[in-house]
N, C-alpha and C positions, 0 to 999 in steps of 0.2 A: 576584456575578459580573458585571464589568463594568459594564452599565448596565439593569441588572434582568434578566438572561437567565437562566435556570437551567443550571446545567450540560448541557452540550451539548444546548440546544434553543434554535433559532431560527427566530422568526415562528411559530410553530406546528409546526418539526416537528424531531422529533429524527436526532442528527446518527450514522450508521449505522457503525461503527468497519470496514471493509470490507477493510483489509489492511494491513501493518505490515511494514516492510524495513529492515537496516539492514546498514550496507556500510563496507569498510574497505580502502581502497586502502593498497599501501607498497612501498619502493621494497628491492631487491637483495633479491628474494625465489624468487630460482633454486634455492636450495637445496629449494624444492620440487619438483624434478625427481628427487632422490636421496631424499628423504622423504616422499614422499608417502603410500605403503603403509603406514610406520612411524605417522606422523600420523596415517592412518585407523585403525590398531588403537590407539592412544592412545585415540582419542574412542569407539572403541566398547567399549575396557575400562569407559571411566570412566562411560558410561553407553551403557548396553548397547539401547537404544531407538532408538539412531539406527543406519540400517543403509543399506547402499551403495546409490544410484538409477540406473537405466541404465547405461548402458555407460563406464568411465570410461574416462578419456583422457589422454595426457601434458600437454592443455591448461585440464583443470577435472576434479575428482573430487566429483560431488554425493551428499550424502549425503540421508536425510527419516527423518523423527523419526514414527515409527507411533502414539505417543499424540497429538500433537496436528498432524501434518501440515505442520511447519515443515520448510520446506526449506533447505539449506544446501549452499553450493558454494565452493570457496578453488582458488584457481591460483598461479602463479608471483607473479602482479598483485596483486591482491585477494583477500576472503573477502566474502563475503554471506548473509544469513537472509533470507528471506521466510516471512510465515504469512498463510494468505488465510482472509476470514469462511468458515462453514460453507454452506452449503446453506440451511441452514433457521433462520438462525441471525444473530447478530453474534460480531464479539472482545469479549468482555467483560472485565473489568477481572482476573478470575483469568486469565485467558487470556493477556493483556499482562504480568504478572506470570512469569505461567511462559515467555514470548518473552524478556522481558531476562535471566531466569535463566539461560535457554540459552546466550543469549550470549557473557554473563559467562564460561560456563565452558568452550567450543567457541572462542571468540577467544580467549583464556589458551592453552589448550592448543596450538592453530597457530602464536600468538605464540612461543612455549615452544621447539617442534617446528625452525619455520622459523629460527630464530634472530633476527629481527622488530625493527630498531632505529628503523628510519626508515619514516615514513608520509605520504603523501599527501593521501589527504583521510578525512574522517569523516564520515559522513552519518547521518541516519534520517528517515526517510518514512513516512507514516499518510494514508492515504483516506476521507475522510468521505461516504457518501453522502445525500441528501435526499428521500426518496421523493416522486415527483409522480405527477400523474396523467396527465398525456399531456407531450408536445415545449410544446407551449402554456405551461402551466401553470411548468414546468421552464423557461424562458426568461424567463417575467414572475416565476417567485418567486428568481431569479439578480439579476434588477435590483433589487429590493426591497431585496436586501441590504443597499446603500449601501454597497458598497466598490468596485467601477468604474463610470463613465459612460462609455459610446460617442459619441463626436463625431457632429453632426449634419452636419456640414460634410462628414465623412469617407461618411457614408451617399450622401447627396444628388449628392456627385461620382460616383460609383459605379450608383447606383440610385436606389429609392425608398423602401426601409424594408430594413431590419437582419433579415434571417430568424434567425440563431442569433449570438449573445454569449459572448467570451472575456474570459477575463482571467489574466495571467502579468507575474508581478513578482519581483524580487528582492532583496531590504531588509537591509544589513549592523545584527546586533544587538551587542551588547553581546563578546562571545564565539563568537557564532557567528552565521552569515548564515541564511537564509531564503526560500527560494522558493516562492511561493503559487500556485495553478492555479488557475481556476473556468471549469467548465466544464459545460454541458449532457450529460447522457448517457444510450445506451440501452443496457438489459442484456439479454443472450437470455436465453430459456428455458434451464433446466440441466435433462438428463435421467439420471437416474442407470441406469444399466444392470448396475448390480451390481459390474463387472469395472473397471468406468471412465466417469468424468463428459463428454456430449458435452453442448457448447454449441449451442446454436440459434439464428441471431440472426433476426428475424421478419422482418426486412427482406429478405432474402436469398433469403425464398418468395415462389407467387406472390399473386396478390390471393388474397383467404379462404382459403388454405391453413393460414395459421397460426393460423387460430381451429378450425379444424377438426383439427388436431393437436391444441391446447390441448384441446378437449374428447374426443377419443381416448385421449390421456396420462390423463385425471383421472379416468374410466374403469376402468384401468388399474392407478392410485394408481403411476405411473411418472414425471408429472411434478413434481419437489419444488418447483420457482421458478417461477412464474410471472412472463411479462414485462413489465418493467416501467421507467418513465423516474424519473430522477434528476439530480440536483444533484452534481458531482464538486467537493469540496474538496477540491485534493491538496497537501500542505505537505511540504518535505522540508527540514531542517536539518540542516547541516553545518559544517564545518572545514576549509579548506584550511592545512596542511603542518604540520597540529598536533605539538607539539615532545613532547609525550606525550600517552600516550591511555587514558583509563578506558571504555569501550562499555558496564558499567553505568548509571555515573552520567550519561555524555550522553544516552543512549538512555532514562533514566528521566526530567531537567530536560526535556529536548525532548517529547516524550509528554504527560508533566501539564501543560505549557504550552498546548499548541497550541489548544487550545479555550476556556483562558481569555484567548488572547490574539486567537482571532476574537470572542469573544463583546465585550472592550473595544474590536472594530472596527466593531461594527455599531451599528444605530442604537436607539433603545430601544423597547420592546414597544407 
């Protein structure tokens, strides 16, 4: 892999598969104003697990898939899936297996429905997280990388030192382009409450409150995540005005790429 990386681990830490989207824009796609109803009992004949979410509307009708919690939403515009890691948990490789499967057969069927000739653009997006131990740590193991530098010129005009590091690019490949993201990040608390997941970001309490929840919740056994800082890889590959479209095959090439193709960016072990 690359220049000695094992698959998805860099510098020491592995790379956390955190959520997975993939979207399909197209054009003269009105006829989902007169089918839309029909379309949603199409997908729920054909597999009978995905069932209607909130309130639907003449402008988006979302559907969520109760075995693995992938959500799915199509309008006149577009169709989109998202599946977010678990709780307790990553996407694992059966997991992204059964994402593109869905695809596969939920974009067919609205293709089908809509009557679907012409399309816009094609994407898929995957979130790598990097567990750190604080903003520090998260900040100097981002530079280490070796895929951006911050200008010193650009600091010094400015201030004195650089508190937090970005990086956003986007690189035409071969067939399809690429937009890469790096970014420091913090994740709240997730509490699960039985009925519904609320977030908690620590930030947002006041001093020592959020250590003093954290050990009430654990208590409890009410808090699943504890909080925690990260490394946000966020890659998203696309197409614009693709002349045809397969969402298996790009959503499967794009996915087992992405990681072999940071690991030949970075520097070696």
């Amino acid at each position: 892999m690359g220049r000695g990386h094992p698959t998805g681990y860099f510098l020491g830490k592995p790379a956390i598969l955190h959520r997975l989207a993939f979207e399909l824009r197209y054009l003269y796609g009105y006829t989902f104003l007169d089918r839309c109803g029909k379309t949603m009992n199409a997908i729920m004949r054909e597999a009978p697990e995905w069932v209607p979410r909130d309130v639907l509307s003449p402008q988006n009708s979302p559907l969520i898939n109760f075995e693995n919690n992938c959500v799915f939403n199509f309008s006149s515009v577009k169709m989109d899936f998202g599946l977010e890691q678990p709780l307790d948990a990553q996407i694992e490789p059966p997991g992204v297996s059964r994402f593109i499967d869905q695809i596969e057969l939920i974009s067919q069927i609205v293709i089908d429905q809509l009557g679907l000739q012409q399309f816009s653009r094609m994407g898929v997006r995957a979130w790598y997280l990097f567990r750190c131990e604080n903003k520090e740590e998260s900040e100097r193991w981002a530079k280490q990388l070796g895929i951006f530098t911050i200008s010193e010129k650009l600091i010094t005009a400015f201030g004195e030192q650089a508190e937090s590091a970005g990086f956003s690019v986007i690189i035409p490949g071969t067939d399809r382009k690429y937009r890469i993201e790096v970014n420091g990040v913090e994740k709240g608390a997730q509490l699960d409450r039985g009925s519904e997941i609320v977030n908690i970001n620590p930030r947002a309490l006041p001093k020592n409150q959020d250590k003093i929840l954290r050990e009430k919740l654990r208590q409890t056994g009410r808090l699943r995540a504890m909080p925690t800082h990260a490394v946000l890889i966020d890659i998203d590959a696309f197409q614009e005005d693709p002349i045809s479209v397969n969402p298996r095959e790009f959503t499967r090439t794009s996915v087992d790429g992405f990681l072999k193709q940071l690991s030949a960016a970075m520097p070696g072990p």
